[in-house]
C-alpha positions in Angstrom: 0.0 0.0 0.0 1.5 3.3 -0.8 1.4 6.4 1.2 0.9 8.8 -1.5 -2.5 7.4 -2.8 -3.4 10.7 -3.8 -0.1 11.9 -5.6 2.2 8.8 -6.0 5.1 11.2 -5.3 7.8 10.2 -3.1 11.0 11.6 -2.2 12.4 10.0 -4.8 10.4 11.8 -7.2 10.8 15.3 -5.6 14.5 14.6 -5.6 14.6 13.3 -9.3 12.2 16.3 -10.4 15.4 19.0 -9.0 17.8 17.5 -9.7 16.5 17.2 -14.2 16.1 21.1 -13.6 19.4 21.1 -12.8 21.1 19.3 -14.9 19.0 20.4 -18.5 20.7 24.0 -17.1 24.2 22.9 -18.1 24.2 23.3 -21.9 23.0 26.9 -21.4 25.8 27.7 -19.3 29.5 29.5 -20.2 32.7 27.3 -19.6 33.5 28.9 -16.2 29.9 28.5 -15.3 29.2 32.0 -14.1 26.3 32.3 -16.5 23.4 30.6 -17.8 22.0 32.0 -20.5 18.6 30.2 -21.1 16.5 31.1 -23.8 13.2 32.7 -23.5 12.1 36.7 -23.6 14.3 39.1 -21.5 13.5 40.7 -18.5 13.3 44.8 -18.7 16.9 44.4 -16.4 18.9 43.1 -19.3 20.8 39.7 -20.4 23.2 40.2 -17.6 20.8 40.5 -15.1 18.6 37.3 -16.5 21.6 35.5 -15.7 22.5 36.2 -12.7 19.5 35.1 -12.2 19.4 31.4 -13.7 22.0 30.6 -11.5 21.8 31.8 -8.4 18.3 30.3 -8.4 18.9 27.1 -9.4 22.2 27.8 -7.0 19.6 27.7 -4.2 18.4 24.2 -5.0 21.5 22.6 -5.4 22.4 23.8 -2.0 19.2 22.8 -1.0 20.1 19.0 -2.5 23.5 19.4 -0.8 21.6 20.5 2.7 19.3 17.5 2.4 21.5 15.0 1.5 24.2 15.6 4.1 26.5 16.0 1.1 26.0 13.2 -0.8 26.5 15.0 -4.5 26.8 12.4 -7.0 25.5 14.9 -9.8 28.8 17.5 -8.5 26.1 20.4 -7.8 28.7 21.7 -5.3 32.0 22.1 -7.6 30.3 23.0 -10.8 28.6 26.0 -8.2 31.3 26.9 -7.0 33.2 27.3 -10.4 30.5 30.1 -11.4 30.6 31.7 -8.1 34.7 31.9 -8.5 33.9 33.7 -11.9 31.1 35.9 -11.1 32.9 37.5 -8.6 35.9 38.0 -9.7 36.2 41.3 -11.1 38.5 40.4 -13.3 36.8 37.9 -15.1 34.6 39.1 -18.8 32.1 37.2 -17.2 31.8 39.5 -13.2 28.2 39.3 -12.2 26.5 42.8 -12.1 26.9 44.3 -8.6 23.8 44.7 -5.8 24.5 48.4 -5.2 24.6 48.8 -9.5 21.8 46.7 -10.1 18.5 46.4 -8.5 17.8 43.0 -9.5 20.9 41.9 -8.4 20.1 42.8 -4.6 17.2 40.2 -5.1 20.3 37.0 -6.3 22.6 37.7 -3.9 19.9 36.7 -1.3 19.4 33.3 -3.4 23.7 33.0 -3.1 23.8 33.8 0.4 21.3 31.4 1.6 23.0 29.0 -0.8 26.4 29.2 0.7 24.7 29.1 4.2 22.8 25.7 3.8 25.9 24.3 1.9 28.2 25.4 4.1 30.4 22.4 4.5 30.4 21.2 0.9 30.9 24.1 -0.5 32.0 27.6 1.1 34.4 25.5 3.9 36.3 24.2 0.9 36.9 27.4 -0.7 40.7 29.0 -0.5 40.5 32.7 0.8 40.9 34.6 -2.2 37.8 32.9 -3.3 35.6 33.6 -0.3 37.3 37.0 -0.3 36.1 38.1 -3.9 32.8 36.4 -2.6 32.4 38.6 0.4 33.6 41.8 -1.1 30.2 41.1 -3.8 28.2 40.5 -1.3 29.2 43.7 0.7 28.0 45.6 -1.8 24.4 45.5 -0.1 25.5 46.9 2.8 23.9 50.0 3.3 22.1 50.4 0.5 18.4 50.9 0.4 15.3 48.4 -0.2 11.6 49.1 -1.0 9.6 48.5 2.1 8.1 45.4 0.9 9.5 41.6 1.0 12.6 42.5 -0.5 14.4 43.8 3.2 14.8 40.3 3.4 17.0 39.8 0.9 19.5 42.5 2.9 18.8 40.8 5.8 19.9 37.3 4.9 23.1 38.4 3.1 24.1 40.5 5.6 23.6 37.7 8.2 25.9 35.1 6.3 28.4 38.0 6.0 28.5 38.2 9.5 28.7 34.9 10.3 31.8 34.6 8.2 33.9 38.0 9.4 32.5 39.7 6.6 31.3 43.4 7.2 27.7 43.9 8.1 25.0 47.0 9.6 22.8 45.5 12.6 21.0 49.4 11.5 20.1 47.4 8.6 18.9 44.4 9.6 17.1 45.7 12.4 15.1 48.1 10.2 14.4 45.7 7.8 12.9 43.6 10.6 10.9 46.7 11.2 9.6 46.6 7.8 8.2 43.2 8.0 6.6 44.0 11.4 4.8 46.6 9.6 3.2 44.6 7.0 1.4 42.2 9.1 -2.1 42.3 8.7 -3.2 39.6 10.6 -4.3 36.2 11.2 -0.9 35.0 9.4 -1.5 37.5 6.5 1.1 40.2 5.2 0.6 43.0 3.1 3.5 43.2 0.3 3.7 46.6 1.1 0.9 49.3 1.6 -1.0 48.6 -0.9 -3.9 45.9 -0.1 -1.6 43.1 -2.2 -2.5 39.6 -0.7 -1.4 37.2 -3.1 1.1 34.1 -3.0 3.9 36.3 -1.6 2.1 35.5 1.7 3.3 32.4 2.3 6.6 32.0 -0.7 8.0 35.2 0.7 6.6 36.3 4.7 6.7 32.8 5.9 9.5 31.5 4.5 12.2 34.5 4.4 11.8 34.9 8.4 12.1 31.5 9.3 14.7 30.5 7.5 16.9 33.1 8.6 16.1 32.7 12.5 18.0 29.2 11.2 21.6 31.3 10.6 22.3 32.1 13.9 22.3 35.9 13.2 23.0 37.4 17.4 19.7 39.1 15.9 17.5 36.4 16.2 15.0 37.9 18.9 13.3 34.7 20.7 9.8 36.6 20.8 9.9 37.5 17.1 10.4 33.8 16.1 7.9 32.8 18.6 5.4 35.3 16.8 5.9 34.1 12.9 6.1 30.6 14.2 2.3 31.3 15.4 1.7 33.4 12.6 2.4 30.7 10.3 0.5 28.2 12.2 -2.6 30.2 11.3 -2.1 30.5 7.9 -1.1 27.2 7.1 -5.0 26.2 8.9 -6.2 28.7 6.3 -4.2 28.1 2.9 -4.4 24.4 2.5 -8.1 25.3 2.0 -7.0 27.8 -0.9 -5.5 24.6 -3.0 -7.8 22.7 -5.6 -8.5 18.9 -6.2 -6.7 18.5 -8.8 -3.5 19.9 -7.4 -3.6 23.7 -8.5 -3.2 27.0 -6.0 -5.1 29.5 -6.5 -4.4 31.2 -10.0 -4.3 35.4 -8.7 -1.7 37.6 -8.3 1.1 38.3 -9.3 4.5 36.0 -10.4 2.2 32.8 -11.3 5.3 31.8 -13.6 7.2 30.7 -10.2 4.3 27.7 -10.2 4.6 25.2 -7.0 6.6 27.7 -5.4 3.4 28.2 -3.6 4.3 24.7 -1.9 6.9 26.7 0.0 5.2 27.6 3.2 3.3 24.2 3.2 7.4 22.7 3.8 8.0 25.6 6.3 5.3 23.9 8.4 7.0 20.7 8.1 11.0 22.0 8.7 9.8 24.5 11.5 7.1 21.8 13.2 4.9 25.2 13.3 1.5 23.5 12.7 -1.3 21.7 13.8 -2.2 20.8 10.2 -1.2 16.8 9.8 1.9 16.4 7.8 -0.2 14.3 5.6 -1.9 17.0 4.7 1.0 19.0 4.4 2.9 16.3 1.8 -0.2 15.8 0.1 -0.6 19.3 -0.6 2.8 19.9 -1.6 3.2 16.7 -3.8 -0.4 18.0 -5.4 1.4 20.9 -6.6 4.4 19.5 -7.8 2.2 16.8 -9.5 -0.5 19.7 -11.1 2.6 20.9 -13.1 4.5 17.9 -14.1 1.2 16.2 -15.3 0.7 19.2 -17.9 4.0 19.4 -19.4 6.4 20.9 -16.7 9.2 21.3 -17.3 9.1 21.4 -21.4 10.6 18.4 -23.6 13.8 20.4 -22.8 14.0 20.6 -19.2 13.4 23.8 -18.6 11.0 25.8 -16.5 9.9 28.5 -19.3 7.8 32.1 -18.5 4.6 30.6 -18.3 2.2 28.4 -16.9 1.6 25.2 -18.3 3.6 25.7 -21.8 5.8 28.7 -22.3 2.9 32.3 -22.3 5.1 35.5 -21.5 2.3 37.4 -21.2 2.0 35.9 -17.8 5.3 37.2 -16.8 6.0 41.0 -15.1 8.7 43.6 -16.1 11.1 41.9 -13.7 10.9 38.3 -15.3 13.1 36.8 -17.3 14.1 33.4 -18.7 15.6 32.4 -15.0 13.0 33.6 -13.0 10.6 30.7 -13.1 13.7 28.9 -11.0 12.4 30.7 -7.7 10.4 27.1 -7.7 13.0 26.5 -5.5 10.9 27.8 -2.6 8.6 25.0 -3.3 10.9 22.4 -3.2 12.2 23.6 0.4 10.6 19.9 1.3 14.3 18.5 0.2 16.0 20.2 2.6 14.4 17.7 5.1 16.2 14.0 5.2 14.0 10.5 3.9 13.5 9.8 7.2 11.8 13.4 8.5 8.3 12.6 9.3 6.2 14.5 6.4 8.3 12.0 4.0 6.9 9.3 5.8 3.5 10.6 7.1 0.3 8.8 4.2 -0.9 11.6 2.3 -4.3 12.8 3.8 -6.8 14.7 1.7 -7.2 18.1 1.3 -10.5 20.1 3.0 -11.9 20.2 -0.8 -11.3 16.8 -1.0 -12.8 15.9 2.4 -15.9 18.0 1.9 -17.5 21.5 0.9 -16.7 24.2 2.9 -16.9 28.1 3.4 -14.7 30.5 4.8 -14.0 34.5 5.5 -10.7 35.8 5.3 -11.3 38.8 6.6 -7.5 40.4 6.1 -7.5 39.9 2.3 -11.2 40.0 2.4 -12.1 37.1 0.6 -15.0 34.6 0.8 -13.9 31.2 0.2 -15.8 28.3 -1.3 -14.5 24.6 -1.9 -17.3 21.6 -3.2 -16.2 18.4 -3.3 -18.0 17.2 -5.9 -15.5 18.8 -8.5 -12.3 20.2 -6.6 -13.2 23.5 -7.3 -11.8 26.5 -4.6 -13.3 30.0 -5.5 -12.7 32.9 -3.8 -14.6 36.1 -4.0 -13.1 39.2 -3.7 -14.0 42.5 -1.7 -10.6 43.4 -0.1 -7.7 42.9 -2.7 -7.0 45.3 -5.4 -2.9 45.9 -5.3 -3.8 49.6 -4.7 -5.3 51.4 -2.2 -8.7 52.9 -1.4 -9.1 56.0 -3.5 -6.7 55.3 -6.3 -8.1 55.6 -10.2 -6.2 53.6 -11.9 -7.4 50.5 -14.3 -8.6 47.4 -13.1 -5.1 44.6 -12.3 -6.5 40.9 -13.8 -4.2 39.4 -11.2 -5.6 41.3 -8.3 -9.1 43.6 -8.7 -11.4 40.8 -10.2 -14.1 40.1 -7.8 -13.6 36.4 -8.4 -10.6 33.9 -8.4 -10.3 30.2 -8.3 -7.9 27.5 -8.2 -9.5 25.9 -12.2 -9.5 29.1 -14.0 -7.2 31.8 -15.0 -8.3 35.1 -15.6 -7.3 36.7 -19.2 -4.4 38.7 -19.3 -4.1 40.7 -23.1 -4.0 43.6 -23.7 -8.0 44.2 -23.8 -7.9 42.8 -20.2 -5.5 45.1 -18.5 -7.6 47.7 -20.2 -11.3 47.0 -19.3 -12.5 44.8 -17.2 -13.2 41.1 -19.3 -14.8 39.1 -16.6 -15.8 38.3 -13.3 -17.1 42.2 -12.9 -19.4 44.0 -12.1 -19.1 47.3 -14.4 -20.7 50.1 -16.1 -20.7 49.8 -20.0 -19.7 53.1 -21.9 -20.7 52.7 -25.6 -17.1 53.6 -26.7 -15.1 53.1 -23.6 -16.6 49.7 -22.5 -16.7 48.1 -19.0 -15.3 50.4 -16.5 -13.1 49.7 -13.5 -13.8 48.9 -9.6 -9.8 49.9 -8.3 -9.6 52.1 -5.2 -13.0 50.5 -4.0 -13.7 50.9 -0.1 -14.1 47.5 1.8 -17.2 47.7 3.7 -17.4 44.5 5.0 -15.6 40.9 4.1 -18.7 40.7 0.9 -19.2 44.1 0.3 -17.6 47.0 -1.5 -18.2 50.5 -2.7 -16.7 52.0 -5.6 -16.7 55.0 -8.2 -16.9 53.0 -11.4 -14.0 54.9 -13.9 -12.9 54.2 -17.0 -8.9 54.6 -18.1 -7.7 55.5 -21.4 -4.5 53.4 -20.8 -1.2 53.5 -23.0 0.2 49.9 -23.9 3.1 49.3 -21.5 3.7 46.0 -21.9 4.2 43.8 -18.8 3.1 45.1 -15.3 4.0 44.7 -11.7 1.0 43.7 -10.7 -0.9 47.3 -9.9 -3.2 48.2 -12.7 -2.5 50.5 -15.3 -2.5 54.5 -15.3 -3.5 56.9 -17.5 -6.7 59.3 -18.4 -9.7 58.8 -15.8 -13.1 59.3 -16.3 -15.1 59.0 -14.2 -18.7 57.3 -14.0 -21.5 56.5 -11.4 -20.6 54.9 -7.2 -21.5 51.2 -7.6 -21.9 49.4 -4.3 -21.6 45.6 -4.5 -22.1 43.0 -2.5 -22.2 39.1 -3.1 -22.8 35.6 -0.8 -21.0 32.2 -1.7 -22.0 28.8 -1.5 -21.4 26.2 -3.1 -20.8 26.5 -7.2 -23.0 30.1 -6.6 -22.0 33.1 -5.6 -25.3 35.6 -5.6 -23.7 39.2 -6.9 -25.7 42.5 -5.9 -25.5 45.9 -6.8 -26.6 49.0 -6.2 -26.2 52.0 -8.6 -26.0 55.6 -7.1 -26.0 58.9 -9.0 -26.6 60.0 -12.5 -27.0 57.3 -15.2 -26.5 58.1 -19.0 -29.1 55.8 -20.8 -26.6 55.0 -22.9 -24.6 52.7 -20.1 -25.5 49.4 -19.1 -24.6 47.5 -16.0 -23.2 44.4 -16.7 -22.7 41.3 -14.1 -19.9 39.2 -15.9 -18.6 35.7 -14.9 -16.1 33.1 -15.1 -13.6 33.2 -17.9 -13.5 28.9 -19.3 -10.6 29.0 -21.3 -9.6 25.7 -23.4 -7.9 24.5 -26.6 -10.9 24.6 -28.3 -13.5 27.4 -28.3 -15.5 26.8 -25.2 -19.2 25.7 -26.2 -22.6 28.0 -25.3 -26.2 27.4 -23.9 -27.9 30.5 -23.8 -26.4 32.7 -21.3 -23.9 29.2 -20.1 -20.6 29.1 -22.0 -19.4 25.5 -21.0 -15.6 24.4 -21.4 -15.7 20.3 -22.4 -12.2 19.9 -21.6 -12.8 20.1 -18.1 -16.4 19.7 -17.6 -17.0 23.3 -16.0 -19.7 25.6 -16.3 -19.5 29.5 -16.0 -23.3 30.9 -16.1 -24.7 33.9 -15.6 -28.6 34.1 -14.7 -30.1 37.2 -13.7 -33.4 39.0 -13.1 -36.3 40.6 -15.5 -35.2 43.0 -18.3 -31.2 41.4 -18.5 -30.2 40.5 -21.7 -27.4 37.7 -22.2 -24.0 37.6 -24.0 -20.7 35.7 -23.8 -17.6 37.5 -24.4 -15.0 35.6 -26.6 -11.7 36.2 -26.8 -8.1 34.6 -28.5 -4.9 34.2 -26.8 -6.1 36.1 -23.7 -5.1 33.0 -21.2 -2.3 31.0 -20.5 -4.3 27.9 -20.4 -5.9 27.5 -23.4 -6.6 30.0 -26.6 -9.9 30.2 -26.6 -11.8 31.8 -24.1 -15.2 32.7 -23.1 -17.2 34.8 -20.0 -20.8 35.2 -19.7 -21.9 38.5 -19.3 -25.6 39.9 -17.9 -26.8 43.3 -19.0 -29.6 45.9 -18.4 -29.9 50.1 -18.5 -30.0 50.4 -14.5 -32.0 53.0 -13.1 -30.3 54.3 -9.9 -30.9 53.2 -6.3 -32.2 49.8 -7.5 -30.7 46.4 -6.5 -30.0 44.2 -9.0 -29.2 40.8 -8.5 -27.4 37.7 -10.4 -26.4 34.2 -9.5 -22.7 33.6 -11.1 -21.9 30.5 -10.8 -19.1 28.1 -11.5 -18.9 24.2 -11.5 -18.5 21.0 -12.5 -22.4 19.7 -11.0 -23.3 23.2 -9.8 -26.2 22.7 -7.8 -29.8 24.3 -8.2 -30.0 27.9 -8.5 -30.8 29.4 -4.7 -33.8 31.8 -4.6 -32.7 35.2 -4.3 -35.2 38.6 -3.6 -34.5 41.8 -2.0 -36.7 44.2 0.1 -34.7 47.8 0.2 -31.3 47.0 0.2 -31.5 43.5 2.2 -30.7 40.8 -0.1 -32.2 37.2 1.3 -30.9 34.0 -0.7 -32.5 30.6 0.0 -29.7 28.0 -0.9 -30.9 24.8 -3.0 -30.1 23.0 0.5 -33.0 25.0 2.8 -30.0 27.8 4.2 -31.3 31.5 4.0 -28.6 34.1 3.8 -29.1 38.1 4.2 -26.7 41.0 2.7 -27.2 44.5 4.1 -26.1 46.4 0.5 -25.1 49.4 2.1 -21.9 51.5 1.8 -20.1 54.6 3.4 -21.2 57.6 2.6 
C-alpha cells in the first residue's frame, strides 16, 4: 500500500524532479559556469541580469540537495557552483556578475547566493581558498547600506548581511534591524502580510513572509530575537489552517496575483510547516498538498521536452510574466521544493498523504484580512474565492482594473485573461458600467465595507500599452462614472452578486454582471447565457433577473491555459438606487439555483439545500 495514494510522489520523485532542472541548465551555461543563458524573452533588467539570475536560483536548489542529502553529490552540484561563483565574482573575469549596489535585481540574487552558501556550508564555502571567499564577500558587501523598498525584498539584505556576519564579513545591525521593522509593519493579521501598503494579498504571503523569516532565524544571526520567532512561528500556524483550503482537487493553488510563472513555489510555506514543526495541520496533509502541486505541473508538461522551466504556466505564455521576469526567474520554484531540505527519514516524508479540506468535503470560509470569501465543493475540486478586499492599490486610487488582483472572483481551475484588452477594461468576473465607446469600467480604489461588500466609483482609463506590469493596474486618463456598491454571498458553485447603482446614469450605459472566464484549446461551447468548457467539464453561467439580456464575451490568446476563451456576461440600462441581482456560478455539478429577492437593500438568498442568507447592500457615505 503506498502512502501517497493521492499523488504517488515520493522523495524520490521530488529529488529526481530537482535534480533534471538542474542538470538540462548545463548546456546553457559559459565554460567557467558564471552564466546561464537560457533562452526565452528578457527581462526589462537586461541579459546580464537574466543570468545572474538562472543561477543563483537554481544555486539555491543545489544547495538545498547538498543541505538535504548531508553532502551526498553524486550529480557535482557543489563544484560545478562553486566554479561560477569563483567567476562571477571576480572582477576580473569578462564574465563578473553585475553588482547589488549597480543593479537592483541583483540585490534580489545575492539573497538566493547567500542562503545558498549558508545551507551548503560544509560542501561548499568551507572548501573554498581565501581569495575565493574574499572576492565572494567583497560582492556581497556591496548591499551593505544600501536601500530596499519597504516590501519583502528587506529580506534579501537581511539574509546576506547575516551570512556576512557569520563569516567576518562586514555587516549593519542598522540594517537588519530596520528591515525587521519593515516586516513587522506589514502584518495584517491572522498569518496574513501585506506586500507593502497597498492591499496586495497574493502568494507572496506564504513564498515570501513565511519562508524569508524563518529560514533566517536558522543562521544564527545574534539578531535572532526569541519573541519575534515565537510570533511568525504562530503566525504561520494560522495561515497554514487557512491556505491548505486555498488549493484545488486537482492539485492547482489558487491562480491570482502576481508572479504565477514561479508555479509550485506556492508549496513553499506548506514545507516551512513541516522544517519548522509550526502546525497543527497533519503532515499528511501538508505532503499531500505539496506533492499535489508539484504533481499539477508535471502532469501538464512541466518542465518542457527540454527541461526547462519557461515564462509561463503550463507551456511557455510570456504574457504571464512582469517587467522583472526573465528566462531564470521561473527557478524561484526552489521555494517550493524547500521539502528537500528535510532528510527520507523526516516525518512528512513518511507521514500517508491525507486529503485536502476540498477533498474531504465543501466548505466556506472568510478571510477577513485579504477580504475574501472562500468556497471549496467536493464534488469537483473546485476552490473559488470572491473578492471584496484585494486590489494591489489602495482605497481611493483611479487607476485601471489589475486581472491578477481587482477581479471580484478567483479560483484554483480558471485563469483570468491577461491581453492587452484585459489590462484595459475589465473582461470578466465584474461588475461594471458599459460606456458605448469606452466599454466596461473599473472597480480599483473601492472601499471594503465588510468581508462581501464593496463601494466604488466605477472609472474608465484610457490606458497606453506598457507591456508587462508589476501587478498594480495601469494609469492613465480617468473618467469618471456613477458609485456602484456591490455586494455578493458564496455557496457552493454560486456566488449571488448584488448591486446598487447611485448617482446620475447616462441611458446609454449598461450595468453588466460578468462571470467566469473557461478557457480551453478549443473554443469553449454555449447554452444561452452558459458558456461551457468540455475539456474540463465546468460551467461559468450567468442568470439574472427581469429586463437582463445575455452575451458571452470571446476572446483569443487572452489566457495562458488554453486560446480560446469565453465569460458570460448579464446586462440591463439600470435606473439608480435599484438592486440588482445575479447568480454567477461556477462548477462542474453546480447545484440548483438558490432563490434570491430583496426588500430595500437587504438581499435574502434561499440556498438549493434550505439555508437562507441576508446582505445588508449598504456602503459609506
Amino acid at each position: 500500500m503506498t502512502d501517497a495514494p493521492y499523488t504517488g510522489l515520493t522523495r524520490e520523485h521530488w529529488a529526481a524532479t530537482a535534480d533534471g532542472l538542474l542538470l538540462s541548465l548545463r548546456p546553457w551555461n559559459s565554460p567557467d559556469h558564471a552564466r546561464i543563458d537560457l533562452p526565452g524573452q528578457p527581462s526589462a533588467h537586461g541579459s546580464d541580469s537574466d543570468s545572474l539570475e538562472a543561477f543563483a536560483r537554481s544555486f539555491l536548489l543545489a544547495a538545498v540537495r547538498l543541505h538535504g542529502e548531508q553532502g551526498n553529490d553524486p550529480q557535482g552540484f557543489a563544484e560545478w557552483y562553486a566554479d561560477g561563483l569563483r567567476a562571477g565574482t571576480d572582477p576580473a573575469s569578462p564574465n563578473a556578475w553585475p553588482r547589488p549596489d549597480r543593479l537592483g535585481q541583483a540585490k534580489v540574487e545575492a539573497y538566493s547566493i547567500a542562503l545558498g552558501l549558508h545551507l551548503s556550508r560544509p560542501w561548499l564555502w568551507d572548501r573554498l581558498n581565501d581569495q575565493d571567499r574574499e572576492r565572494i564577500v567583497a560582492w556581497l558587501a556591496t548591499v551593505v547600506g544600501e536601500q530596499y523598498p519597504p516590501v519583502n525584498w528587506v529580506w534579501f539584505q537581511i539574509v546576506v548581511e547575516t551570512f556576512l556576519e557569520s563569516v567576518g564579513g562586514p555587516w549593519s545591525a542598522a540594517d537588519i534591524e530596520s528591515g525587521l521593522a519593515v516586516h513587522e509593519s506589514l502584518y495584517r493579521g491572522h498569518g496574513w502580510y501585506a506586500d507593502g501598503p497597498e492591499r496586495a494579498f497574493d502568494h507572496y504571503n506564504g513564498w515570501a513572509f513565511h519562508v524569508f523569516p524563518l529560514l533566517w532565524a536558522t543562521m544564527g544571526s545574534t539578531l535572532v530575537e526569541h519573541s519575534l520567532v515565537t510570533a511568525w512561528r504562530d503566525r504561520l500556524a494560522q495561515y497554514l489552517r487557512t491556505v491548505v483550503h486555498l488549493q484545488g482537487g486537482n492539485g492547482s493553488p489558487l491562480v491570482q496575483g502576481r508572479s504565477l510563472t514561479y508555479r509550485f513555489a506556492t508549496a513553499a510555506p506548506l514545507w516551512m510547516g513541516a522544517i519548522t514543526g509550526a502546525t497543527d495541520v497533519p503532515l499528511g496533509l501538508l505532503r499531500r498538498g505539496a506533492s499535489g502541486m508539484l504533481a499539477h505541473f508535471l502532469d501538464r508538461g512541466v518542465p518542457d521536452d527540454r527541461g526547462l522551466l519557461n515564462l509561463g504556466w503550463y507551456g511557455e505564455w510570456p504574457r504571464i510574466a512582469q517587467s522583472y521576469s526573465g528566462p531564470g526567474s521561473p527557478y524561484w520554484v526552489v521555494k517550493g521544493m524547500l521539502g528537500l531540505m528535510l532528510p527520507a527519514d523526516h516525518p512528512v516524508w513518511v507521514a500517508r498523504e491525507e486529503p485536502l479540506p476540498v477533498e474531504a468535503g465543501d466548505f466556506t470560509l472568510q478571510l477577513p484580512e485579504p477580504g475574501w470569501l472562500v468556497s471549496g465543493t467536493k464534488v469537483d475540486g473546485v476552490v473559488r474565492i470572491v473578492n471584496h478586499g484585494t486590489d494591489h492599490s489602495v482605497p481611493g486610487d483611479r487607476r485601471a482594473d489589475s486581472p491578477l488582483y481587482a477581479r471580484i472572483a478567483y479560483s484554483t481551475h480558471t485563469m483570468p485573461p491577461m491581453d492587452s484588452a484585459a489590462w484595459s477594461t475589465a473582461v470578466e468576473n465584474s461588475v461594471a458600467i458599459v460606456h458605448p465607446e469606452l466599454g466596461p469600467s473599473h472597480r480599483n480604489g473601492f472601499t471594503t465595507v465588510s468581508t462581501g461588500v464593496s463601494a466604488a466609483t466605477a472609472h474608465w482609463v484610457r490606458t497606453a500599452e506598457t507591456g508587462r506590469d508589476h501587478g498594480s493596474g495601469r494609469q492613465g486618463e480617468v473618467i469618471e462614472g456613477p458609485r456602484l456598491v456591490v455586494g455578493s454571498l458564496l455557496r457552493g458553485s454560486h456566488e449571488v452578486r448584488a448591486v446598487v447603482v447611485e448617482g446620475n446614469v447616462d441611458p446609454e450605459w449598461q450595468l453588466e454582471v460578468s462571470g467566469w472566464p473557461l478557457s480551453g484549446t478549443e473554443p469553449p461551447t454555449v447554452e444561452g447565457q452558459m458558456a461551457k468548457a468540455a475539456t474540463d467539464g465546468l460551467v461559468s453561467s450567468v442568470a439574472a433577473g427581469a429586463g437582463f439580456e445575455y452575451d458571452v464575451r470571446r476572446s483569443t490568446e487572452a489566457s495562458a491555459v488554453g486560446n480560446h476563451t469565453a465569460v458570460p456576461c448579464a446586462r440591463i440600462h439600470p435606473e439608480p438606487d435599484v438592486v440588482y441581482l445575479a447568480t454567477v456560478t461556477l462548477g462542474g455539478y453546480p447545484e440548483p439555483l438558490p432563490l434570491v429577492s430583496s426588500e430595500g437593500r437587504t438581499v435574502r438568498v434561499e440556498w438549493s439545500d434550505g439555508q437562507v442568507d441576508r446582505l445588508e447592500l449598504t456602503g459609506p457615505r
